[in-house]
C-alpha positions as CSV (number, residue, x, y, z in Angstrom):
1,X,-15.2,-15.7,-25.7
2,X,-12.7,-15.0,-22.7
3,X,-13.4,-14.5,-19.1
4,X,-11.2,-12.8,-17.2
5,X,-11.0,-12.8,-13.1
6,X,-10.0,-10.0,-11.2
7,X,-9.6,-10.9,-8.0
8,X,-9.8,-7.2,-5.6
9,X,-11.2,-4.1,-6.5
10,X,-8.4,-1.8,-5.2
11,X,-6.3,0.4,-6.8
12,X,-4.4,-2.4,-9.1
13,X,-7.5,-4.6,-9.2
14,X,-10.0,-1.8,-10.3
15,X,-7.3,-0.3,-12.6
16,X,-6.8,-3.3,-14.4
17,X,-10.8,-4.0,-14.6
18,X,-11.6,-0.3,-16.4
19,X,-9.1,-1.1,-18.9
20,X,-10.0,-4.8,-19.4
21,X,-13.3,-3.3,-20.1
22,X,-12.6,-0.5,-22.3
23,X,-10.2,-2.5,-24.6
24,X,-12.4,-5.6,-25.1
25,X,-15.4,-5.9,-26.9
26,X,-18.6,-7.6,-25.0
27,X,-18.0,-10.8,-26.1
28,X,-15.3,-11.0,-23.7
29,X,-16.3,-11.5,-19.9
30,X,-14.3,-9.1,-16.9
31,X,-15.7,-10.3,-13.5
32,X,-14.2,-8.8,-10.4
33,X,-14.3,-10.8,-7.1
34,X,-14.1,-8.7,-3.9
35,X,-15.3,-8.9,-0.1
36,X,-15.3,-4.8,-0.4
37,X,-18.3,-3.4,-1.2
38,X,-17.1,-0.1,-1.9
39,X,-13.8,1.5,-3.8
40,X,-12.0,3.6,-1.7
41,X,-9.1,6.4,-2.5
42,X,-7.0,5.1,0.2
43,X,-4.4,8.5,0.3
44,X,-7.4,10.4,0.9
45,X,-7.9,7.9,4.3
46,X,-5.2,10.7,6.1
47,X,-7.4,13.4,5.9
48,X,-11.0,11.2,7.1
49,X,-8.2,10.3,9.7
50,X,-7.9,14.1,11.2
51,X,-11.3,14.8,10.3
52,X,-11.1,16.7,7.3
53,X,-13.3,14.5,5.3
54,X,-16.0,12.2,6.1
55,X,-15.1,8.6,5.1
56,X,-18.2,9.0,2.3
57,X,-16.1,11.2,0.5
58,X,-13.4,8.7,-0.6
59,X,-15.4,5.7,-1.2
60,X,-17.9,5.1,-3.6
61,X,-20.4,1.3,-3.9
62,X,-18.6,-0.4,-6.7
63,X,-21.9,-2.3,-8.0
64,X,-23.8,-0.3,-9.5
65,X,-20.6,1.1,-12.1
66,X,-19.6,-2.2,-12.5
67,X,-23.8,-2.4,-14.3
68,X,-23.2,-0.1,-15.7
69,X,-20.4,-0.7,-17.3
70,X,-21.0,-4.5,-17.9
71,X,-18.4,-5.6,-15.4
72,X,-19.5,-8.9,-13.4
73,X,-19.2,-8.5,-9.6
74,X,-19.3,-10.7,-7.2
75,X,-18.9,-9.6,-3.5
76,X,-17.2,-12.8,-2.3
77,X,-13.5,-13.7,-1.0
78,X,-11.4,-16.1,-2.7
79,X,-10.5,-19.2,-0.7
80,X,-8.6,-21.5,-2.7
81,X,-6.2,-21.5,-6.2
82,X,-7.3,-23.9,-8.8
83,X,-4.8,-23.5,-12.1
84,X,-6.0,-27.1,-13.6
85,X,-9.2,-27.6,-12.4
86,X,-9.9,-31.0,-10.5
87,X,-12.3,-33.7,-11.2
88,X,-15.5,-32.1,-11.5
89,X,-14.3,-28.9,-13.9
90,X,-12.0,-29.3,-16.4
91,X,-11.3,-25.3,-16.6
92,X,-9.0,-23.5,-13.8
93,X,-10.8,-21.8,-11.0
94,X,-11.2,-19.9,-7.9
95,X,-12.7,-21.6,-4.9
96,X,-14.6,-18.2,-3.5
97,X,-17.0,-17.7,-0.6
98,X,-19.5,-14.8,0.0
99,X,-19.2,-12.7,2.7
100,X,-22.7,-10.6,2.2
101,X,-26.1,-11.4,2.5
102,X,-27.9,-14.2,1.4
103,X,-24.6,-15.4,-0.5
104,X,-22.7,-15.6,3.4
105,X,-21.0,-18.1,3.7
106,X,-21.7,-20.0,0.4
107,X,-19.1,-21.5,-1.9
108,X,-18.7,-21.5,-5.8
109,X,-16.5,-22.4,-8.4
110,X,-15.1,-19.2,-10.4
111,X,-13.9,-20.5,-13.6
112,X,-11.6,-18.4,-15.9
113,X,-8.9,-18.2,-18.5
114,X,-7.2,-15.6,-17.5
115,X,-6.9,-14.1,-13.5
116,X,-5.5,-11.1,-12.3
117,X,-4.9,-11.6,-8.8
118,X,-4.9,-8.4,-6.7
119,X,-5.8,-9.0,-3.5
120,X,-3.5,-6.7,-2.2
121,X,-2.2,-7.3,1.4
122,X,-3.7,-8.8,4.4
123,X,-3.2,-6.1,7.2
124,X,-1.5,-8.3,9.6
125,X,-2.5,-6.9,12.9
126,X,-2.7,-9.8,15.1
127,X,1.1,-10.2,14.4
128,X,1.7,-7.5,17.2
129,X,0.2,-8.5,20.6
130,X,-2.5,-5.6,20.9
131,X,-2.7,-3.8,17.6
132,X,-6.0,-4.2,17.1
133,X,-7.5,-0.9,15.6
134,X,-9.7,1.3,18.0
135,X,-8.4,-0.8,21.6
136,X,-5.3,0.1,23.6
137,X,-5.9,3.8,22.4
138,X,-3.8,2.8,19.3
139,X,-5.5,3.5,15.7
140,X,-5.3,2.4,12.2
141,X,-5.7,4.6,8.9
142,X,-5.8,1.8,6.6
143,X,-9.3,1.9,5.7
144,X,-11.8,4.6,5.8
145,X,-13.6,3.1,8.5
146,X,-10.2,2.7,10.8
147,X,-9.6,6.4,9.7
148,X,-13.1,7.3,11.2
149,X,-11.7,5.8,14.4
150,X,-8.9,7.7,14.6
151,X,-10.5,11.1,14.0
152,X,-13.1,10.6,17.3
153,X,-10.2,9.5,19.1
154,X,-7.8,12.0,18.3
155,X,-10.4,15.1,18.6
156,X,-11.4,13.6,21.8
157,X,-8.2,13.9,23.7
158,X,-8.0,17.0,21.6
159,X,-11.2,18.0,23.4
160,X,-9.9,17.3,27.1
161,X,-6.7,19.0,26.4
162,X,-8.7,22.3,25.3
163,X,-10.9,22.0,28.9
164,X,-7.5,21.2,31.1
165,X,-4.0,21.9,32.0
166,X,-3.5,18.0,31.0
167,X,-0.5,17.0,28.7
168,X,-0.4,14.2,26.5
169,X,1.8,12.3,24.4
170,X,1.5,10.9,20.7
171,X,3.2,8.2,18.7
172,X,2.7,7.9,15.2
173,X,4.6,5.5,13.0
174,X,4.8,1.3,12.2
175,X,3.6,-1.3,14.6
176,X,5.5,-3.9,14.0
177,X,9.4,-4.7,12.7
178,X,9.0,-5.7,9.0
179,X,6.3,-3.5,8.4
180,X,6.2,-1.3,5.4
181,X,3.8,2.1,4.3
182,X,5.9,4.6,6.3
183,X,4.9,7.5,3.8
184,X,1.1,6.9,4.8
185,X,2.4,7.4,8.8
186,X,4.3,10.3,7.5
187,X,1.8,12.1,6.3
188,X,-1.0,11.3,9.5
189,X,2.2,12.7,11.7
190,X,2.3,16.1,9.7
191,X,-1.4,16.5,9.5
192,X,-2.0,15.7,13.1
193,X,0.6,18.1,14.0
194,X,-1.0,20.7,11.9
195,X,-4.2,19.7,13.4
196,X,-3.1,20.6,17.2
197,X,-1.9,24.4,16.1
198,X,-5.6,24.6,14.9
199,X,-7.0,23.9,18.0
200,X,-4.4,25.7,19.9
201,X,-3.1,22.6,22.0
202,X,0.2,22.3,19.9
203,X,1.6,23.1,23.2
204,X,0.3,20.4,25.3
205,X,1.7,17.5,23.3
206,X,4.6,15.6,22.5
207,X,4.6,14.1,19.3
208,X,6.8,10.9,18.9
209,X,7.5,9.4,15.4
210,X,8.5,5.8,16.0
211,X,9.6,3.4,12.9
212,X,11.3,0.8,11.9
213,X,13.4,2.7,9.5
214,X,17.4,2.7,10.5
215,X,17.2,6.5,9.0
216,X,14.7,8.9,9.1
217,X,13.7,9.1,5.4
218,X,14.0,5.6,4.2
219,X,10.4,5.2,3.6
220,X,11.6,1.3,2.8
221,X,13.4,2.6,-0.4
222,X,16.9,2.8,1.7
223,X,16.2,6.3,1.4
224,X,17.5,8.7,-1.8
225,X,19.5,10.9,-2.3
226,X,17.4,14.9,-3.8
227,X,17.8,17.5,-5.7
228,X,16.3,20.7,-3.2
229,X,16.0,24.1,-4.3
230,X,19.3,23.6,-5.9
231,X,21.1,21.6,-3.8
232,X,21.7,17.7,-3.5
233,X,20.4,16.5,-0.1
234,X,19.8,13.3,1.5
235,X,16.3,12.0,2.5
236,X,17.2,12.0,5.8
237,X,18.2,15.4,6.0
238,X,14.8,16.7,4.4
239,X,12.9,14.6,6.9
240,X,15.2,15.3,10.0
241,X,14.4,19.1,8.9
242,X,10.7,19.0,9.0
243,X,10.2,16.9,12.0
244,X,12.7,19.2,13.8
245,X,10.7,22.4,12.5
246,X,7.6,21.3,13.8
247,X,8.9,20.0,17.1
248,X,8.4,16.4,16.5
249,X,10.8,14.0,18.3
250,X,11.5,9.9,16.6
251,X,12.5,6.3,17.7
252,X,14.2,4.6,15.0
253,X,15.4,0.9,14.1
254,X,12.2,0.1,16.6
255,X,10.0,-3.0,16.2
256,X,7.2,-2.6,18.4
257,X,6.2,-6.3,19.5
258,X,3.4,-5.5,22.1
259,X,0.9,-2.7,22.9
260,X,-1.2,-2.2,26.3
261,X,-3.6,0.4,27.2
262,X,-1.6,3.6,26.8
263,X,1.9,1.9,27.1
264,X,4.1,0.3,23.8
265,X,6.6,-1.8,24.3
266,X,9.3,-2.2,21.6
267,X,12.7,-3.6,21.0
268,X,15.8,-1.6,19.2
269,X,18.2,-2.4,17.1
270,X,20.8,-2.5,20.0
271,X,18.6,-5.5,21.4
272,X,17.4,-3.7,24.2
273,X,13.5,-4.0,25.2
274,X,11.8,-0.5,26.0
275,X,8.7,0.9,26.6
276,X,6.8,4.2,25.5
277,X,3.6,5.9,27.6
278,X,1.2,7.4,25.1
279,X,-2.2,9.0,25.0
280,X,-3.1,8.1,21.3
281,X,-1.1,6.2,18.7
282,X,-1.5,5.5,15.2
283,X,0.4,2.6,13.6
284,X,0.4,0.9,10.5
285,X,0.9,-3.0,10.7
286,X,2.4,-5.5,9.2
287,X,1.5,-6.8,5.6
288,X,1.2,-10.1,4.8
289,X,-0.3,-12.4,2.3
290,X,-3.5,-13.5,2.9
291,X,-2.8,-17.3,3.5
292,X,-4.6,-18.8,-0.3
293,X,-4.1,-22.6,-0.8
294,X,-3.9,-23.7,-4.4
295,X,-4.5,-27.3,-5.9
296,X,-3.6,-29.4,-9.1
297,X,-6.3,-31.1,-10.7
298,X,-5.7,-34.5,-8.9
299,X,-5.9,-31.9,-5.3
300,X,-2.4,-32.1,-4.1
301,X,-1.4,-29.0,-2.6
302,X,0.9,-26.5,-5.2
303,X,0.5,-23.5,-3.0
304,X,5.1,-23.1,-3.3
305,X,4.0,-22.7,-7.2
306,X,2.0,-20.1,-6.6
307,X,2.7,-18.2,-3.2
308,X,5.5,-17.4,-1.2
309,X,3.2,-15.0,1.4
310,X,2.6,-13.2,-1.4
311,X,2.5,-14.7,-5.0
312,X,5.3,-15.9,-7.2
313,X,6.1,-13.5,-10.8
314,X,8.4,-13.0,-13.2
315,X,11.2,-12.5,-10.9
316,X,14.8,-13.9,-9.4
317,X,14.1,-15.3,-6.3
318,X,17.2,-17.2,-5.7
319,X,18.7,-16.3,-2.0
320,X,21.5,-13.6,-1.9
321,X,23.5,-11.4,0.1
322,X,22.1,-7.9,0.2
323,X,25.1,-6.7,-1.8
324,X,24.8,-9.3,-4.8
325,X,21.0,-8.2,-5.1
326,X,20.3,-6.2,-8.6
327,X,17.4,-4.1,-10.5
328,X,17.5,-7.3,-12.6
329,X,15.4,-9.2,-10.0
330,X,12.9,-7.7,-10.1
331,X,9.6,-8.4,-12.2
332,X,8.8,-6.9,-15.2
333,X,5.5,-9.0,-16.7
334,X,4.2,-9.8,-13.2
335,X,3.0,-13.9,-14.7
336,X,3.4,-16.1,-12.5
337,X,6.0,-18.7,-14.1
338,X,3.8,-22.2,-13.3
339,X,0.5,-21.0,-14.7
340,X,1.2,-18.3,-17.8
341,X,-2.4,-17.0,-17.8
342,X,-2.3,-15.7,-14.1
343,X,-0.5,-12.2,-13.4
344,X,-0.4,-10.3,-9.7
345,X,0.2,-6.2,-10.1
346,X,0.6,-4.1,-7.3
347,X,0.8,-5.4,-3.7
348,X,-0.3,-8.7,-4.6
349,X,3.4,-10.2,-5.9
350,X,6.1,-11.6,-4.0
351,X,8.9,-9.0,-3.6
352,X,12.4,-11.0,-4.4
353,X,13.8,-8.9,-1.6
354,X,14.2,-5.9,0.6
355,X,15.2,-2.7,-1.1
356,X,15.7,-1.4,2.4
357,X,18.8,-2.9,3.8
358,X,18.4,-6.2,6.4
359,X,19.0,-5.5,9.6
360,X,18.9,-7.4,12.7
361,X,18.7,-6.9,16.7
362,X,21.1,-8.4,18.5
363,X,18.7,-10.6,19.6
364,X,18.1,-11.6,16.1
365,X,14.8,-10.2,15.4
366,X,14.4,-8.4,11.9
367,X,14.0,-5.0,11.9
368,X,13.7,-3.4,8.9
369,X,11.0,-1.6,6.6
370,X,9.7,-4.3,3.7
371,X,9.3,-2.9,0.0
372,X,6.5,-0.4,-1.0
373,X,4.5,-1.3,-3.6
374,X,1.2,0.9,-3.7
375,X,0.2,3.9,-5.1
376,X,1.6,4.7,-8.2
377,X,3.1,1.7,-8.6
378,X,0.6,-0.4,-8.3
379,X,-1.9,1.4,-11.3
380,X,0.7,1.0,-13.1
381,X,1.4,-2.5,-12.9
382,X,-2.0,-3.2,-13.2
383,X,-2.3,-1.4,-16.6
384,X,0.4,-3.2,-17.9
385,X,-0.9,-6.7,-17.2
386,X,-4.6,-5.2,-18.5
387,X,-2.6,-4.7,-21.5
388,X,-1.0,-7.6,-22.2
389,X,-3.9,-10.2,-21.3
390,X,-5.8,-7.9,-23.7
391,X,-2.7,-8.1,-26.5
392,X,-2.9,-12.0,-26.3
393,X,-6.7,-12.1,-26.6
394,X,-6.4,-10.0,-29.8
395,X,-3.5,-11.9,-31.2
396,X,-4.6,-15.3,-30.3
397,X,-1.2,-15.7,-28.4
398,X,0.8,-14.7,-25.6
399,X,2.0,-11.2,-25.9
400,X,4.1,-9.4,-23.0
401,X,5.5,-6.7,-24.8
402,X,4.3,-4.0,-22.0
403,X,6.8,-4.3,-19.3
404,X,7.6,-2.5,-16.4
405,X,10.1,-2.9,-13.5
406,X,10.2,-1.1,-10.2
407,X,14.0,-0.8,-11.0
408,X,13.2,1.3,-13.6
409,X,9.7,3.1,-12.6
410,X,9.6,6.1,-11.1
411,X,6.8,6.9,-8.3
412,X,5.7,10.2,-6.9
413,X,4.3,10.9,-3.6
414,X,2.9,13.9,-2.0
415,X,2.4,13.7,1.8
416,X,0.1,16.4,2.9
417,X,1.1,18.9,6.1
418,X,-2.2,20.7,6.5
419,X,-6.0,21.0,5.0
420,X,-6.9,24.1,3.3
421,X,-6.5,25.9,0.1
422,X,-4.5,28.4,1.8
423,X,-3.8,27.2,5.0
424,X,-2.7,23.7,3.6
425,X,1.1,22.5,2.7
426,X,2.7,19.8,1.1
427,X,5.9,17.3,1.2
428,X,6.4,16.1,-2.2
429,X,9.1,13.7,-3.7
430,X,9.8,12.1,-6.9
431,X,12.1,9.2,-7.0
432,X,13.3,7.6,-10.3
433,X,14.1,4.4,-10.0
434,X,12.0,2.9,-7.1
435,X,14.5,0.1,-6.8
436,X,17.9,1.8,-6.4
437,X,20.5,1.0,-9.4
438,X,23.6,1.2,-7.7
439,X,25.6,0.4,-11.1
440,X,23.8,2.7,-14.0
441,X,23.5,5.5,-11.0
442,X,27.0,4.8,-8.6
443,X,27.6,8.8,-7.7
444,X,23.8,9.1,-6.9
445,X,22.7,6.3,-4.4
446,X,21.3,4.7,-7.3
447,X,18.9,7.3,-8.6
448,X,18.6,9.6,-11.3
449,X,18.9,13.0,-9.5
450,X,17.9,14.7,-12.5
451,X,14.1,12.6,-12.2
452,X,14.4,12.7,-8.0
453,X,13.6,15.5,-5.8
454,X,11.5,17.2,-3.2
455,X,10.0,20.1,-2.1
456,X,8.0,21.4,0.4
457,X,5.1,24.0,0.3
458,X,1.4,25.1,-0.3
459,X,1.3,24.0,-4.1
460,X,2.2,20.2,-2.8
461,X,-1.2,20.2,-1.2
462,X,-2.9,22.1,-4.0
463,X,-1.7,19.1,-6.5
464,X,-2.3,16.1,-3.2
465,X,-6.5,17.6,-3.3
466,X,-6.1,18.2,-7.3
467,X,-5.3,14.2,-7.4
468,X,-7.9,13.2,-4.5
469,X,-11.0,14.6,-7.6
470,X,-8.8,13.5,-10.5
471,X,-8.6,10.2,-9.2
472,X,-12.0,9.4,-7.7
473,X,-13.4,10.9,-11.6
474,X,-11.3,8.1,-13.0
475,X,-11.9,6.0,-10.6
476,X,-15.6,6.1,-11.5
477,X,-14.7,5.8,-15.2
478,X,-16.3,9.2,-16.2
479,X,-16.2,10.7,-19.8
480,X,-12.3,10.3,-21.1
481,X,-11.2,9.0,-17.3
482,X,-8.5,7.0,-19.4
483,X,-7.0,9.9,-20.4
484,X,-5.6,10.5,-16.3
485,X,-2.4,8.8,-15.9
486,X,-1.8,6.2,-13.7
């Protein structure tokens, strides 16, 4: 028999659990190990965020599937990395700690023989003085229950602009200089836009986007050039044409360092230190890794073998200039190279660098978007390590013949502008490769233009609510849910 750990039940984590499960007969063991109680369809958190939806229709309690599907669940968070064991247990394990009920607070040894580690990324908001979701009328939509925040907040002021002459101001965007997920703050701006012509108060706000971008567009990809309804155009352009259509103003190469009640303060790229009045804000934060510790057997600290922020795969992280870095860094397996039977899909691995490019103030402070790596990417990722753990078990050796690269992965995203089946609109672009290959495509920034382009209309939302079902159904494992792509 062979137990494997999951560690998270997000989009990688519970991706790679289904399939660990469906693959392997019942003499093999899948346990997942999460402090969330419930799975949620985070792109579905925007529209909770404007009020659209109601948090309870993007989440669903992951116990009782994982019954019934004869997945192990424990509702604990891991605490420590233990590859060798130590003294007392002979197999590796997971030092985890419960966080619910009668199990608060309570340690135990998770043993396995393989672990998946996707924990995803700690949302690092104490690394901005003030970001704290739901004070200093600044808002998160990184969880449903942030989301819920932001839609009382937002249809409050909306509310007091209805019943006065009053005029308010609104900043949307990322709250801190490395921060990364500027498609998610994309999207909230659009929609809450859309959401003021509903109510008739378009007119009484200004709508700021503010980002760490050095372009509009780069959505920490370095931006791409598109083909758009026949024509080759540059991310920038495409964004720079919808923000001006719908009146909405930006502050780029920004990292905000501080928020106060109603007032942001921020430093540019020119080193200068500004500040910004606002009535509502919503900003993503920073991501980090969660801080694990790992051990040998003997209990000497390992943690550089295993983490660097987030943990150490299959990929090249020797330190070079921005010019010398390649596709070819990047991981393809997702193994960590120490300990061979531990993998980390989706957030969860250590980027070998920026595919933005690096920029700094003059003051020195970094400010620049890091590397998305959710979504799309991140099922997919977490299929391919499913696949190969589940390979090696069969074989009876170490197989990694499923690979898959963000330098030569594709990703779509759809950013909703609206809610409505004919009221709604969509933003949607395709980019093939994520990580730009500036040598196999030189006369295209790097992308296949033939596999990257966008559009804009009402069928982008019709296929953005098409995926919220699809994905929840296969989310819940439901009759043939394997058969929905990652």
């Amino acid at each position: 028999m062979t137990k494997i750990v999951v560690l998270g039940a997000g989009i990688a984590g519970h991706t790679a659990a289904a399939h660990l499960r469906r693959k392997l007969s019942k003499e093999h063991e899948v346990v997942v190990v999460s402090p969330n109680r419930n799975y949620q369809w985070v792109p579905s958190n925007i529209w909770v965020g404007i009020g659209r939806m109601k948090s309870k229709e993007v989440i669903f309690p992951l116990e009782p599937l994982y019954k019934r599907k004869g997945i192990g669940y424990k509702q604990a968070k891991a605490v420590s990395f233990h590859p060798e064991g130590d003294a007392s247990e002979t197999k590796p394990f997971i030092l985890v700690e419960g966080v619910f009920g009668e199990n608060l607070g309570k340690q135990e040894k998770v043993t396995y023989d393989y672990l998946i580690n996707a924990t995803g990324p700690k949302l690092a908001f104490e690394l901005t003085e003030g970001l704290q979701p739901a004070t200093n009328k600044v808002y998160s939509v990184c969880t449903y229950d942030h989301a819920e925040h932001a839609s009382e907040a937002l249809h409050k002021l909306i509310n007091q602009l209805k019943k006065s002459d009053k005029k308010a101001k609104i900043l949307i965007g990322t709250g801190h200089g490395k921060a990364t997920c500027q498609g998610a703050a994309f999207e909230y701006i659009l929609n809450v836009e859309k959401e003021l012509q509903k109510f008739g108060v378009r007119n009484k706000v200004e709508i700021t986007w503010i980002s760490n971008e050095y372009e509009l567009g780069d959505f920490g990809m370095d931006g791409m050039l598109m083909e758009y309804n026949g024509f080759n155009m540059k991310s920038k352009d495409m964004i720079e044409m919808i923000f001006e259509d719908r009146g909405i103003k930006w502050i780029l190469g920004a990292a905000v360092n501080k928020v106060e009640d109603g007032i942001m303060h921020y430093e540019n790229l020119e080193g200068e230190f500004k500040t910004e009045m606002f009535d509502f804000a919503m900003l993503i934060p920073s991501f980090s890794g969660h801080g694990f510790q790992a051990f040998d057997k003997v209990g000497q600290n390992i943690t550089e073998k295993l983490f660097r922020g987030f943990m150490v795969v299959d990929a090249d992280y020797t330190p070079k200039p921005y010019e010398e870095w390649t596709v070819q860094d990047w991981p393809e397996t997702y193994q960590n190279p120490s300990y061979k039977n531990i993998f980390a899909p989706g957030i969860a691995f250590a980027p070998p660098h920026s595919i933005s490019r690096p920029r700094k103030s003059r003051n020195g402070t970094e400010i620049f978007p890091s590397p998305p790596r959710t979504g799309m990417p991140s099922g997919i990722t977490a299929k391919l390590v499913a696949d190969n753990i589940i390979d090696s078990i069969k074989s009876g050796k170490e197989s990694l013949q499923h690979k898959g690269s963000l330098g030569n992965m594709g990703a779509a995203c759809i950013a909703s502008a609206g809610y409505g089946l004919t009221q709604g609109s969509g933003v949607s672009i395709t980019t093939f490769p994520i990580v730009p290959d500036y040598k196999k495509y030189s006369e295209t920034g790097g992308r296949d233009i033939k596999k990257t382009f966008g559009d804009i209309g009402l069928a982008g939302h019709w296929v953005k609510l098409s995926l919220h079902y699809a994905f929840l159904y296969k989310a819940k494992m439901k009759p043939f849910w394997w058969l929905i792509p990652e």
